[in-house]
C-alpha positions in Angstrom: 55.2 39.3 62.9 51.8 40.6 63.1 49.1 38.0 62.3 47.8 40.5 59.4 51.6 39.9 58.1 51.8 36.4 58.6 48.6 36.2 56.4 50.2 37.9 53.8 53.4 35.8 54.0 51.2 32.8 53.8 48.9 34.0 50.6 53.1 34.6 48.8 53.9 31.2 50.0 50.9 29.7 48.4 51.4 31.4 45.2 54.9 30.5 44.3 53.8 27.0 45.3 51.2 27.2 42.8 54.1 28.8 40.3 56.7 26.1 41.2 53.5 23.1 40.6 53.1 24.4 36.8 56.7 25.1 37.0 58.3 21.5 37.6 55.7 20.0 34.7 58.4 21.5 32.5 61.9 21.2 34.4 62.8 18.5 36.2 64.8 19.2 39.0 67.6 17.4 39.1 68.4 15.4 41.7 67.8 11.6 42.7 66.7 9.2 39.8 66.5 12.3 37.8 70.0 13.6 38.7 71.3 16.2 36.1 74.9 18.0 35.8 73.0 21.1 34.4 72.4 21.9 37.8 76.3 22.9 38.5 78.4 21.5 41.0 77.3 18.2 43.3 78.0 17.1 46.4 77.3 13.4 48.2 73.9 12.8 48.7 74.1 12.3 52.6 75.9 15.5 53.3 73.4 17.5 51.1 69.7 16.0 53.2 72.0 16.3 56.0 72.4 20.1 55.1 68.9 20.5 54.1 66.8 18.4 56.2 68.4 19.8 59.4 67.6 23.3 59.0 63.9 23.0 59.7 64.8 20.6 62.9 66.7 23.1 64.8 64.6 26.5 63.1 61.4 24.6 64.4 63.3 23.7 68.1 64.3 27.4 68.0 60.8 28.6 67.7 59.7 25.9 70.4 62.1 27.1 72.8 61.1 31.0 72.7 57.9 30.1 73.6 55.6 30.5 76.4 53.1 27.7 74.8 56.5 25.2 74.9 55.0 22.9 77.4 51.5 23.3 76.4 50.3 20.0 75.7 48.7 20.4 72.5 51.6 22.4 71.0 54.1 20.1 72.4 52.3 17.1 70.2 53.0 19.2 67.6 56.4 19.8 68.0 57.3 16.4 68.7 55.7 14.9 65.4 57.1 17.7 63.4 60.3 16.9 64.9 60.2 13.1 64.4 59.6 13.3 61.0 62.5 15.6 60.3 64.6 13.5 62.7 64.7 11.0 60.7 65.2 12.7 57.6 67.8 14.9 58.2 70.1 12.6 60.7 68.7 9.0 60.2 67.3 8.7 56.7 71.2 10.1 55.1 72.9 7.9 57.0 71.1 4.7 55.2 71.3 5.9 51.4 73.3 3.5 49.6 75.7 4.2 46.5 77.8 7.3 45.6 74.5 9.5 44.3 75.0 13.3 44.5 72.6 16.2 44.9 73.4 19.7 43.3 74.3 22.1 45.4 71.6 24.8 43.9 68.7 22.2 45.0 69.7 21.8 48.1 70.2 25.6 48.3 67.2 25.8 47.3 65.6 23.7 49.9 67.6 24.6 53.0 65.6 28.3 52.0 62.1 26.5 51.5 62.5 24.4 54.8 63.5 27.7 56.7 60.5 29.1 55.3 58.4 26.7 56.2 60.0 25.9 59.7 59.3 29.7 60.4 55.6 29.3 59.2 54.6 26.4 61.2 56.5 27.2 64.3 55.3 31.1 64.2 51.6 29.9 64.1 51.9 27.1 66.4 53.6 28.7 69.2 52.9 32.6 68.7 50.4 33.3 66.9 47.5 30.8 67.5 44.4 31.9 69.8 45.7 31.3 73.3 42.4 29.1 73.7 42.6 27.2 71.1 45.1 24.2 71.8 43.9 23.3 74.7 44.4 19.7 76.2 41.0 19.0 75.2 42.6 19.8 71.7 44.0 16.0 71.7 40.7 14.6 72.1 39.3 16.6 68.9 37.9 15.0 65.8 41.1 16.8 63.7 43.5 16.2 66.1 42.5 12.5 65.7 41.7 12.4 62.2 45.0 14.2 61.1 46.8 12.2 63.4 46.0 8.7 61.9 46.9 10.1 58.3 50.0 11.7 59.5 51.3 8.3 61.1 49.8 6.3 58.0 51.9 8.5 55.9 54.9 8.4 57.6 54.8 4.3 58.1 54.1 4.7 53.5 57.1 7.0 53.2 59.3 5.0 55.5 58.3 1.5 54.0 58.4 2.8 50.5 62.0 4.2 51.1 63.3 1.2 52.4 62.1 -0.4 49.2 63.7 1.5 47.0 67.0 1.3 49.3 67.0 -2.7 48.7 66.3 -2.7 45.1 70.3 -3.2 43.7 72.1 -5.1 45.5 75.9 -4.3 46.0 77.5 -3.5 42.8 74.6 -3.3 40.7 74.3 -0.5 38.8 70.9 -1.4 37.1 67.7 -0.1 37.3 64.1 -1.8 38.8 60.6 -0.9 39.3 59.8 -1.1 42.8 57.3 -3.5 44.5 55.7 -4.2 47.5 53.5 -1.5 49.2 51.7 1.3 47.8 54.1 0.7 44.9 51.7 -1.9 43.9 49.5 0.8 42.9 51.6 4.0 42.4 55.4 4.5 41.1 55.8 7.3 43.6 54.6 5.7 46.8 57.5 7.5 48.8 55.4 10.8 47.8 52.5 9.6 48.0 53.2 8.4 51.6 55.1 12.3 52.4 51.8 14.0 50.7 49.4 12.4 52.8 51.6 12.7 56.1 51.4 16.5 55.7 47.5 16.5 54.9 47.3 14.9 58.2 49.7 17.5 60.1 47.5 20.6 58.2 44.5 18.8 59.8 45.9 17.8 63.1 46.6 21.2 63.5 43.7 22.9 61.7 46.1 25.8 60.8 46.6 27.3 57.5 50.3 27.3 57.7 49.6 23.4 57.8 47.6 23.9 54.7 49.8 25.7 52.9 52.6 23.4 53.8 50.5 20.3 52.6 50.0 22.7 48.9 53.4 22.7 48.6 54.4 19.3 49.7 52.0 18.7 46.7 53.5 20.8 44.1 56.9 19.8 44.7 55.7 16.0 44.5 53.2 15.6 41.9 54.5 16.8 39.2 58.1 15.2 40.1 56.0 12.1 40.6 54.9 12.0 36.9 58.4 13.0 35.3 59.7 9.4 37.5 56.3 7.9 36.2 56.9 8.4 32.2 60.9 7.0 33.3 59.2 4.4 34.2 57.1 3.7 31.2 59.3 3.9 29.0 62.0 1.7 30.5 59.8 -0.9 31.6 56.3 -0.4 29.3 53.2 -2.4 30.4 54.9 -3.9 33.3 53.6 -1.1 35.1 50.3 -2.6 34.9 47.9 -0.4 36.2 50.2 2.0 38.6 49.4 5.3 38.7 51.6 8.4 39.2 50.9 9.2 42.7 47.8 8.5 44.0 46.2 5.9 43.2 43.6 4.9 41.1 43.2 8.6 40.2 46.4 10.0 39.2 
């Protein structure tokens, strides 16, 4: 792909981010707390991130290995915090959900095409398209590279922490429902999002790219809106004991 193209490819993504952001405000998509059998048929929950999750790992690794730039320092960084967070989200993060939840299989359809989008888009710019001169070694020294790579880590450690929370809020057998505590749940009811959102800020600036830009809009517009469906479950189940959370970032929204 030409970069001209790969422009053009990134303008459609952004738009049918922007559609799928208004979009969500209005359907919820059903899966997780907000599981719905409108969505057709289910299958277990492990076996559907398994399915979803790993098809950016190995469309990302495929793009790695075709490259010149593959042991390129800078682009190497890249690949290997890409590929740690979808390391642990497609073959480690599974492996620890708890219970007998399902996913529909038209989500994670719908994923598995979003992830193989957006494996294409980062790994095309990173390791074929960029200016040969601009991820240099000196790259890892840069004021972005080091500003996007303290948010990136922050966000992961959020996501990570705020998962395992939610993991230990039943214990075996119990089938009823808590709000979560501890963390950045203190202040939002989301803080898994929150924590994903700001880990891919800190990739799009890490890498200065557009395709991380556009991937951070959309990490955003899948989230935020899902964020304030889970937020009004919330208030209605448990009322003021949500104190002064907020959706997903907090003290603003």
């Amino acid at each position: 792909m030409t970069l001209e193209y790969f422009y053009i490819f990134l303008g459609v993504m952004s738009v049918i981010a922007l559609i799928v952001f208004i979009t969500l405000y209005f359907v919820e998509a059903g899966y997780g707390m907000l599981f719905d059998k409108k969505w057709g048929l289910a299958i277990p929950n492990r076996i559907a991130w398994v399915c979803m999750e790993a098809s950016v790992f190995f469309i990302m690794l495929y793009l790695w290995s075709q490259s010149d730039r593959r042991f390129d320092v800078a682009p190497f960084v890249f690949f290997l915090f890409f590929e740690l967070h979808y390391l642990q989200r497609a073959f480690i993060f599974p492996l620890l959900i708890k219970g007998k939840s399902k996913m529909p299989v038209s989500i994670m359809c719908m994923g598995i095409v979003f992830n193989i989008l957006n494996g294409y888009m980062q790994g095309t710019w990173i390791f074929h398209l960029a200016p040969d001169t601009m991820y240099t070694a000196g790259w890892l020294t840069s004021i972005p590279f080091i500003m996007g790579s303290v948010l990136f880590f922050a966000g992961m450690f959020i996501n990570w922490q705020s998962d395992h929370i939610i993991r230990h809020l039943r214990k075996p057998g119990d089938t009823a429902h808590y709000l979560p505590k501890g963390g950045m749940f203190d202040y939002v009811t989301s803080a898994n999002y929150f924590g994903e959102i700001i880990e891919w800020i800190g990739f799009a600036i890490l890498t200065w790219s557009l395709s991380g830009a556009v991937f951070a809009w959309w990490t955003i517009a899948n989230l935020v809106p899902r964020a304030n469906t889970i937020y009004k479950r919330y208030k209605a189940e448990f009322g003021n004991e949500l104190g002064a959370r907020k959706r997903v970032i907090p003290f603003i929204y």
